[in-house]
C-alpha positions in Angstrom: -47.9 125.3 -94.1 -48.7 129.0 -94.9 -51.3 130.6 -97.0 -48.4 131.6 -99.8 -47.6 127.7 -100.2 -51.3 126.5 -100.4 -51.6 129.1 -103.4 -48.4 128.3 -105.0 -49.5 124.3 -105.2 -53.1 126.3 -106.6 -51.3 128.1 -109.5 -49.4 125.2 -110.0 -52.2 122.5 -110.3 -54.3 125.3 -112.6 -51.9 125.7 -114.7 -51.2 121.8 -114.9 -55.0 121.2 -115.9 -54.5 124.4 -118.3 -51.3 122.5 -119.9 -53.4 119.5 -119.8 -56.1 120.9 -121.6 -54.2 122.6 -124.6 -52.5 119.4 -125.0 -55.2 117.3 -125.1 -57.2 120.4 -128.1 -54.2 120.6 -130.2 -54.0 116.8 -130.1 -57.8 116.7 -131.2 -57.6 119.3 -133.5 -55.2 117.1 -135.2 -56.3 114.1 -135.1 -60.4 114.4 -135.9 -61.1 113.7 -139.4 -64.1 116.6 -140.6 -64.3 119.9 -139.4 -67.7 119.5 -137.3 -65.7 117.0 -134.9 -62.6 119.0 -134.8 -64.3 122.1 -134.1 -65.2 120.4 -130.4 -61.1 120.1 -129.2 -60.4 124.0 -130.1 -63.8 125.5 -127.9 -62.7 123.6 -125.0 -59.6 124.7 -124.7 -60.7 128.1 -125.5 -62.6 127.6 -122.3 -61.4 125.5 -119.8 -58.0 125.6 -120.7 -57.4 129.4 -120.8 -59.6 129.8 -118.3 -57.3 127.8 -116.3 -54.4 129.6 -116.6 -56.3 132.8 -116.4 -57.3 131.6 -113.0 -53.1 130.7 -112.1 -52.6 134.4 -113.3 -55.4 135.8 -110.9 -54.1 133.8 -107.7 -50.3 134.9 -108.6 -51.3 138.4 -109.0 -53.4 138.4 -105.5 -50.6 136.1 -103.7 -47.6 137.9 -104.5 -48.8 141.6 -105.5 -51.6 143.4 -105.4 -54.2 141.4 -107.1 -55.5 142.2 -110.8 -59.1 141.5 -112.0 -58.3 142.1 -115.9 -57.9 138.2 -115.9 -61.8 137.7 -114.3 -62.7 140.0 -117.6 -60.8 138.5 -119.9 -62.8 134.9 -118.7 -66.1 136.6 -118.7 -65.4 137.3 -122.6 -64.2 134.2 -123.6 -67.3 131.8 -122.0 -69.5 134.2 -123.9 -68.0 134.4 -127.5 -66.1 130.8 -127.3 -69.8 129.1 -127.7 -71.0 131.4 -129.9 -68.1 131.4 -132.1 -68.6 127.8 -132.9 -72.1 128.1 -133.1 -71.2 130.0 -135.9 -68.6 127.7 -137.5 -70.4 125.0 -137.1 -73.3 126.9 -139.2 -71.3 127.6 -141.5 -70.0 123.9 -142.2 -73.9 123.0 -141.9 -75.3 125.5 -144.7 -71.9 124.7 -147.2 -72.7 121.1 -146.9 -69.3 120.1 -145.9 -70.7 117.9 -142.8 -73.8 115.5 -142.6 -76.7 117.2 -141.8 -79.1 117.0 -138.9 -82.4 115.1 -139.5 -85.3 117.3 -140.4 -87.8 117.4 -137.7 -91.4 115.6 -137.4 -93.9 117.4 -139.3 -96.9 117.6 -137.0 -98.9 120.7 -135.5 -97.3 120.0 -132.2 -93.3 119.9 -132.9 -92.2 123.8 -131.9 -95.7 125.0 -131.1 -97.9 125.1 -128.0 -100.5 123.2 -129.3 -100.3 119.7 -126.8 -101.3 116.6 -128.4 -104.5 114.6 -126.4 -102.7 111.8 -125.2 -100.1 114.5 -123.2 -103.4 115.9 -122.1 -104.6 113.0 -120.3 -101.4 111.8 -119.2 -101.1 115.8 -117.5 -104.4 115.5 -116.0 -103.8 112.0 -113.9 -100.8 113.3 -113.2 -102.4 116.3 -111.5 -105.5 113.8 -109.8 -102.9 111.9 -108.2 -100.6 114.7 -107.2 -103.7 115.7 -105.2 -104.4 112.6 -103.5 
């Protein structure tokens, strides 16, 4: 078994899982009912999935020819906008109403701030007494 074999079965098994995963987000995209839940089968196929084929081109390109890193940029973009994209989407779906909203939080002096209620205090100080001993 030579090197060009064991990276033939690679570009074959990546772009199985890449198949795999395209199947399995057009599947979900059609079959969630609202959009917050179908927005989750696109992004992952946006990532994992082309990233798997990206990574079947990169291994043909280095195993038969010369190699090509324009596929590790075009991963590099698409895990950094893919999330932020549906950050955005899902946003948008949150401030038009078309979703269920997410519960407010606690109203306290504590939630989002540095003040530390008492209670964590002493719990932080025993903690410390007995990390000593």
């Amino acid at each position: 078994m030579n090197l060009e074999l064991v990276l033939t079965y690679a570009i074959a098994i990546s772009l199985l899982v890449g198949a795999i995963f395209a199947l399995v987000g057009a599947i979900g995209l059609l079959k969630f009912n609202d959009s917050m839940t179908r927005l989750h089968a696109p992004t992952k196929v946006g990532t994992v999935g082309i990233g798997a084929f990206l990574l079947a081109s990169m291994i043909h390109s280095f195993t038969f020819s010369e190699g090509s890193f324009h596929e590790l940029l075009i991963m590099a973009f698409l895990f950094v906008t893919a999330p932020i994209s549906a950050n955005f989407i899902a946003k948008v779906n949150i401030h038009c109403r078309s979703c269920d909203t997410p519960p407010s939080p606690p109203r306290d002096d504590t939630w989002s701030t540095l003040n530390v209620p008492e209670a964590d205090r002493a719990l932080a100080a025993d903690a410390k007494s007995t990390a000593k001993s």
